[in-house]
N, CA, C and O atoms as a DFTB+ gen file, in Angstrom:
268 C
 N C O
     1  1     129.983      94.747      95.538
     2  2     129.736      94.989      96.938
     3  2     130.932      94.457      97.706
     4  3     131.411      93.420      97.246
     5  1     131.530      94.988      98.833
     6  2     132.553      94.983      99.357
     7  2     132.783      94.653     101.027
     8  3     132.738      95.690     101.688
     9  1     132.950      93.778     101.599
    10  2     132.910      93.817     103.070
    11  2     133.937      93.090     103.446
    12  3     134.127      91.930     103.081
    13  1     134.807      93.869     104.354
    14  2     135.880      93.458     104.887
    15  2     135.748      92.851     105.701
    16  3     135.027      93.207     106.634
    17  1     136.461      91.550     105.688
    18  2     136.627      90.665     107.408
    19  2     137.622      91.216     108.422
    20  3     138.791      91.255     108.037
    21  1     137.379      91.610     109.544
    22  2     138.177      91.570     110.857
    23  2     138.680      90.923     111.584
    24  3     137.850      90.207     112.145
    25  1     139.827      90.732     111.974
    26  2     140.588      89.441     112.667
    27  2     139.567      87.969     112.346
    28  3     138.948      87.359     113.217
    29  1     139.592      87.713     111.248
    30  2     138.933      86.621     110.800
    31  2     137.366      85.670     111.421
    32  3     136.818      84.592     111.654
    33  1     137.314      87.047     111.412
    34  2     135.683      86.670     111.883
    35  2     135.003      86.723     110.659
    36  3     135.282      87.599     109.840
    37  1     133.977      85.722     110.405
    38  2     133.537      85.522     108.830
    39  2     131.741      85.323     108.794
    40  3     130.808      85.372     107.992
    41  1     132.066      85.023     110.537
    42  2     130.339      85.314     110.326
    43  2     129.880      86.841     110.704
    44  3     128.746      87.282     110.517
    45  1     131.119      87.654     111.344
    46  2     130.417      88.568     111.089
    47  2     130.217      89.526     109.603
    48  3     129.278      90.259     109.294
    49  1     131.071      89.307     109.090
    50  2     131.665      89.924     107.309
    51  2     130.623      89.353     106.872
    52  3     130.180      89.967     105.901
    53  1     129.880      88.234     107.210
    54  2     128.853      87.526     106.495
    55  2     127.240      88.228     106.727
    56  3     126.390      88.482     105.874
    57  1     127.199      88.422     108.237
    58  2     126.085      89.374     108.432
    59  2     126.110      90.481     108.143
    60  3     125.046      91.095     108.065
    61  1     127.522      91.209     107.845
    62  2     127.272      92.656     107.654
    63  2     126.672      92.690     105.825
    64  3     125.893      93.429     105.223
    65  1     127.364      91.692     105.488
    66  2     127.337      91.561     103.749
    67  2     125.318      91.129     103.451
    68  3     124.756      91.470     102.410
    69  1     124.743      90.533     104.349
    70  2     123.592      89.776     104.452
    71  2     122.747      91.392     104.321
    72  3     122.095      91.804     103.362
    73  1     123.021      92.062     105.589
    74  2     122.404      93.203     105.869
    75  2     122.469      94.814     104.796
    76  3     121.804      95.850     104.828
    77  1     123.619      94.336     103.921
    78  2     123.968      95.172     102.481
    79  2     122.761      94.934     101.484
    80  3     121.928      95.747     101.084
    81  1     122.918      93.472     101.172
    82  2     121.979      92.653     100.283
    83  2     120.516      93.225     100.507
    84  3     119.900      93.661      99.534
    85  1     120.148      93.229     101.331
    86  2     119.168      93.704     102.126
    87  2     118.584      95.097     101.987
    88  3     117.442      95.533     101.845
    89  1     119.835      95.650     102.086
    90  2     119.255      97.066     102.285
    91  2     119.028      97.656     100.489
    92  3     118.120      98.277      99.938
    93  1     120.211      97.150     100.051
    94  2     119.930      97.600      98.831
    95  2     118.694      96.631      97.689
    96  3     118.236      96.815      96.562
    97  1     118.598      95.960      98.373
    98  2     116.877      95.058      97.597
    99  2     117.248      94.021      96.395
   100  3     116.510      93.668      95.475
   101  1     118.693      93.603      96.674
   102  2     119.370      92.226      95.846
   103  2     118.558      91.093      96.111
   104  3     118.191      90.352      95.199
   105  1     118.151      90.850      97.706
   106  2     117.256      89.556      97.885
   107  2     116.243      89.559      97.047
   108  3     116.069      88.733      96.152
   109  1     115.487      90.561      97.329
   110  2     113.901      90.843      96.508
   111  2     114.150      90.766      95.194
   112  3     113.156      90.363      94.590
   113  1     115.288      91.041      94.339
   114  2     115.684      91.100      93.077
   115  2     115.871      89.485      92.419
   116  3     115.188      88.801      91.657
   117  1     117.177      89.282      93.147
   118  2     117.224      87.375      93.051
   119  2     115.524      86.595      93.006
   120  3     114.875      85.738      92.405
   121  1     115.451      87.323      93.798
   122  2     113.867      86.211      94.197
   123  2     113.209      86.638      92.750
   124  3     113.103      85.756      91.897
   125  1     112.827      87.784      92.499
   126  2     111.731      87.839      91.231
   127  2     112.662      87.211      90.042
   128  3     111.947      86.503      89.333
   129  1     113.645      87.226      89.711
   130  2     114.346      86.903      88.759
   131  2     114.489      84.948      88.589
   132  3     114.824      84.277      87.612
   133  1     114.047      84.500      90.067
   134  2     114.422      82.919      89.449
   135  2     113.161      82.180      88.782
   136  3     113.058      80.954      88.761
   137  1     112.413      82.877      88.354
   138  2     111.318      82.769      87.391
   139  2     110.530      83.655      86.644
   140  3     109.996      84.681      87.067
   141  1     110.475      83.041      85.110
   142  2     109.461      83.998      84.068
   143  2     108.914      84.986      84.980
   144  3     108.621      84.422      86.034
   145  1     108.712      85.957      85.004
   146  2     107.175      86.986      85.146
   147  2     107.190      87.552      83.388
   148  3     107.998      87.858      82.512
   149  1     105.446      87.416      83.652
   150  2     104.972      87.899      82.208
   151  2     104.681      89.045      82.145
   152  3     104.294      89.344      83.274
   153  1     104.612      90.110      81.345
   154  2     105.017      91.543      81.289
   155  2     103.155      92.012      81.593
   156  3     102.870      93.208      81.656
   157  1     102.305      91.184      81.716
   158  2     101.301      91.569      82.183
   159  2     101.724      92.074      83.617
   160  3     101.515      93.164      84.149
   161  1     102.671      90.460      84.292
   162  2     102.849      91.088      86.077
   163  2     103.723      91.897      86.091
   164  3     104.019      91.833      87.285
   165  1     104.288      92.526      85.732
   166  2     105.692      93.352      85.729
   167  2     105.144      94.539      85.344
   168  3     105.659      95.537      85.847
   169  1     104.423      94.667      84.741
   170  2     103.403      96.187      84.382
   171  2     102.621      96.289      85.476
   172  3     102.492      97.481      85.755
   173  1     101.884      95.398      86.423
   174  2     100.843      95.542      88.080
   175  2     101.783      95.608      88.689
   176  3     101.572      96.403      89.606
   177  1     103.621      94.883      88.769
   178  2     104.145      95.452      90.186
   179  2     104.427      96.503      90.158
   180  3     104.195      97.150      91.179
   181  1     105.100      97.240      88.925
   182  2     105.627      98.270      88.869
   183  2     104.609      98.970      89.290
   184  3     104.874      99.811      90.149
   185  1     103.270      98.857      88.867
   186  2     102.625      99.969      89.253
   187  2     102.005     100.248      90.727
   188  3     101.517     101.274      91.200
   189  1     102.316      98.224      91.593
   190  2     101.945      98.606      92.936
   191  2     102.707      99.198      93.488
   192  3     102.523     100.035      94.371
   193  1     103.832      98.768      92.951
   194  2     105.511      99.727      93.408
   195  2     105.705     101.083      93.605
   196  3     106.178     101.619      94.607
   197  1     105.119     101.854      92.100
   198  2     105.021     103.436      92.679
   199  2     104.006     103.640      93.127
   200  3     103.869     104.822      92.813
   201  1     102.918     103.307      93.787
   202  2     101.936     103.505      94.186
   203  2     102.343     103.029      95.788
   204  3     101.565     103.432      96.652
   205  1     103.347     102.317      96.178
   206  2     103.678     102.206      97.206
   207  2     104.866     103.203      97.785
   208  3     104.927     103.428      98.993
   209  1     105.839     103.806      96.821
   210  2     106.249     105.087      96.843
   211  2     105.350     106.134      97.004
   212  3     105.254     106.414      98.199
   213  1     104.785     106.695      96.428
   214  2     103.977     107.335      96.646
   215  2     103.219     107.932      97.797
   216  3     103.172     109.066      98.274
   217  1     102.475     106.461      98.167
   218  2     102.288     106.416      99.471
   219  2     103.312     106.964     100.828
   220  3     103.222     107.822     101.705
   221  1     104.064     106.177     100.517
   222  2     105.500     106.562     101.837
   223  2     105.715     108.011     101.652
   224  3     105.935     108.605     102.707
   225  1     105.707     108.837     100.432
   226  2     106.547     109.988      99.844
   227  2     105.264     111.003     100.837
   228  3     105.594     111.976     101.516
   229  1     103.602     110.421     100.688
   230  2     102.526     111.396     101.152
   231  2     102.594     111.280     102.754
   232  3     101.940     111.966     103.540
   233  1     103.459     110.339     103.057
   234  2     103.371     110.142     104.660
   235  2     104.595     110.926     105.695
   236  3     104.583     111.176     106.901
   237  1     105.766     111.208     104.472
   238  2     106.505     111.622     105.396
   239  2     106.510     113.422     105.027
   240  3     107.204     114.280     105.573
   241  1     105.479     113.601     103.913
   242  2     105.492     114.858     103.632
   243  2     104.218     115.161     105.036
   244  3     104.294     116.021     105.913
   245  1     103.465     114.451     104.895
   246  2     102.350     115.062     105.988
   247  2     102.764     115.060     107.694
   248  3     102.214     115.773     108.533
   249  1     103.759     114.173     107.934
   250  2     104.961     114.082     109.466
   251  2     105.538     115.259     109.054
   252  3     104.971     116.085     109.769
   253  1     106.285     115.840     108.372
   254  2     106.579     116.947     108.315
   255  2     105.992     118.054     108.774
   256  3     106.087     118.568     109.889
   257  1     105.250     118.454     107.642
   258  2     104.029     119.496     107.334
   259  2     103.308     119.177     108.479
   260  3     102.559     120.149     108.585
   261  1     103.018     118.288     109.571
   262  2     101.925     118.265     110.609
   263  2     100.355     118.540     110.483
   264  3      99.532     119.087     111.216
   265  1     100.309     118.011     109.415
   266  2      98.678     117.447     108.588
   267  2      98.078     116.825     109.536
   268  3      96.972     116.321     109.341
């Protein structure tokens, strides 16, 4: 990941880099990773996970479609 500083401004290179992390789901990643999960929980997130896709995928098909 890559973010350039501008005339040496570092907190902003720092928020733009914060708001990268972010978007692409590194925080949420770090976080599950600084401890065990047992493949019991990792089999329920995944599955609240696409089930939370899912969800979003039936919501913007029905904003569309005007359901």
């Amino acid at each position: 990941m890559y973010v350039s500083v501008r005339d040496n401004n570092v907190d902003q290179a720092l928020k733009a880099l914060k708001k990268k992390m972010q978007r692409e789901g590194l925080w949420r990643e770090m976080k599950r990773r600084r401890s065990y999960e047992k493949p019991s929980e990792v089999r329920a997130r995944k599955k609240a996970e696409a089930v939370s896709r899912a969800r979003k995928l039936e919501r913007k098909r029905i904003q569309v479609e005007g359901f």
